[in-house]
C-alpha positions as CSV (number, residue, x, y, z in Angstrom):
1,X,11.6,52.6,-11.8
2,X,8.7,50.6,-12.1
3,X,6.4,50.5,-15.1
4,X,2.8,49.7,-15.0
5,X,2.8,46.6,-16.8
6,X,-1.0,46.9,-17.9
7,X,-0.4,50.1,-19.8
8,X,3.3,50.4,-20.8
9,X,4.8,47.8,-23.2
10,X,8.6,48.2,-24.6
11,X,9.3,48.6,-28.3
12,X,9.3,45.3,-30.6
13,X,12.3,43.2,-30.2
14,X,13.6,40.2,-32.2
15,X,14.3,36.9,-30.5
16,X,18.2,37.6,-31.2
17,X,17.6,41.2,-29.5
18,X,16.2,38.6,-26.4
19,X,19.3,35.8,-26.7
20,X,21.7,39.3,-26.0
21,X,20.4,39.5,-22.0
22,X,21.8,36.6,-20.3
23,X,19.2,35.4,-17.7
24,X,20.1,32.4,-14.6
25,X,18.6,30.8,-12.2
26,X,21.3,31.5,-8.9
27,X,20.8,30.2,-5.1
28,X,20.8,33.5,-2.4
29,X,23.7,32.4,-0.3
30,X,23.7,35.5,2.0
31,X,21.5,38.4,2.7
32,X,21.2,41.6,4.5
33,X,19.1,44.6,5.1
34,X,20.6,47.7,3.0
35,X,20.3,50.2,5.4
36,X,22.2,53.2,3.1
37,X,19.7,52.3,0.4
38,X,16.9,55.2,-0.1
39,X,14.7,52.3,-0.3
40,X,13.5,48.9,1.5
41,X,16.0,47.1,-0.2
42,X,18.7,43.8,0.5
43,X,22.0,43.1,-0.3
44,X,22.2,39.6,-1.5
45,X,25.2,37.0,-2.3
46,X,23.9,35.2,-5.1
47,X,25.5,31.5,-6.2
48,X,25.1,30.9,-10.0
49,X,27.1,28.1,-9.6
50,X,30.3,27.2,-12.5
51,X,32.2,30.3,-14.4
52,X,30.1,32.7,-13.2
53,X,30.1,31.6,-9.4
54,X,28.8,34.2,-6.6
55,X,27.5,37.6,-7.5
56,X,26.0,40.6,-5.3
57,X,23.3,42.3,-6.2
58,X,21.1,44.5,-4.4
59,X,17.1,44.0,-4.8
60,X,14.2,46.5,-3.4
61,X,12.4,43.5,-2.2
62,X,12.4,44.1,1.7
63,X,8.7,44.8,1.9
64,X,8.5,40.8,1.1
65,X,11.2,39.4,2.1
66,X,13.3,39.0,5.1
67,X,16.7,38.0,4.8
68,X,16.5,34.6,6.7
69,X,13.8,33.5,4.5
70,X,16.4,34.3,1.1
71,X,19.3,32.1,2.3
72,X,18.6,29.0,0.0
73,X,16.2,30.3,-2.3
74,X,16.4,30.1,-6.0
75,X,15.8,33.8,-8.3
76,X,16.8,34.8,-11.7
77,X,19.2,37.5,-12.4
78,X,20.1,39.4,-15.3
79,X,24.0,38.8,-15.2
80,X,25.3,40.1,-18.2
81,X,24.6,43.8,-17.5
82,X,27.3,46.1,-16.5
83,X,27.8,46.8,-12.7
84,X,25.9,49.3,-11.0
85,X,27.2,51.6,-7.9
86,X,24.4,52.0,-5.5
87,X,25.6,53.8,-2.9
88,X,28.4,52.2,-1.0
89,X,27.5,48.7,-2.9
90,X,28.5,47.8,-6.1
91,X,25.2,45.3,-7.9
92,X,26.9,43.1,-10.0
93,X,23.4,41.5,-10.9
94,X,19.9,42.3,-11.7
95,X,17.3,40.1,-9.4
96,X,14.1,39.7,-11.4
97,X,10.7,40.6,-10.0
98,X,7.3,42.0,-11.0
99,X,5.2,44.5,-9.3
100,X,2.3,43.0,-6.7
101,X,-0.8,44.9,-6.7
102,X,0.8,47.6,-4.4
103,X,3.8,48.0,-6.3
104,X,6.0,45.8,-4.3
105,X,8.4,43.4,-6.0
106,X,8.1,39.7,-6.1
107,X,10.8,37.3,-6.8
108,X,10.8,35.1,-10.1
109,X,11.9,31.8,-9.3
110,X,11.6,28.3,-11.1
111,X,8.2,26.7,-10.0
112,X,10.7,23.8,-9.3
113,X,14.4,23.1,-8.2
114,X,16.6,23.4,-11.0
115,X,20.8,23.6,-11.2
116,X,22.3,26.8,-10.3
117,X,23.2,28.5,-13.6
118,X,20.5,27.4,-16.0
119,X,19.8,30.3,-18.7
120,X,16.4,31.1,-19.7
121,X,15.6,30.5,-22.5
């Protein structure tokens, strides 16, 4: 379900429409291929850190990434949506990307270390 970003913009929304989806910066703890997934995609353990601690989530993102190469990297996640079945895995998450030129996600990340949990703001 990806959008072209160059032609296809969501409908106006107020800054208290963008403090109701709860974005944080979490640490990939573990990763795996998702073989039942129709797609390239991983399963990820995600450490938010505090309250919120470790969430799954699985990301299309195997065309980029190998799973080695997660373990220790920072992302952002949506965590305040509800869970979503994906086959036999249940995303508790949303790991933020954007389309490359091909289509293929790539990660959002801080351009620097931060602490596990920051919100965006």
């Amino acid at each position: 379900m990806h959008r072209d970003s160059t032609e296809d913009f969501a409908p106006p929304a107020t800054y208290d429409d963008f403090l109701k989806v709860d974005i944080r910066v979490g640490v990939v703890v573990e990763a795996e291929p998702f073989r039942e997934a129709r797609k390239p995609s991983l399963k990820l353990v995600i450490d938010f850190g505090g309250r919120l601690g470790r969430r799954k989530s699985a990301a299309q993102i195997a065309r980029h990434y190998a799973p080695e190469d997660l373990v220790g990297r920072q992302v952002m996640a949506v965590v305040n949506f509800p869970r979503r079945q994906i086959g036999p895995f249940m995303s508790e998450v949303l790991t933020l990307g954007v389309p490359d030129a091909d289509g293929e996600v790539a990660l959002l990340a801080p351009d620097r270390a931060v602490p596990a949990g920051g919100r965006m703001f």
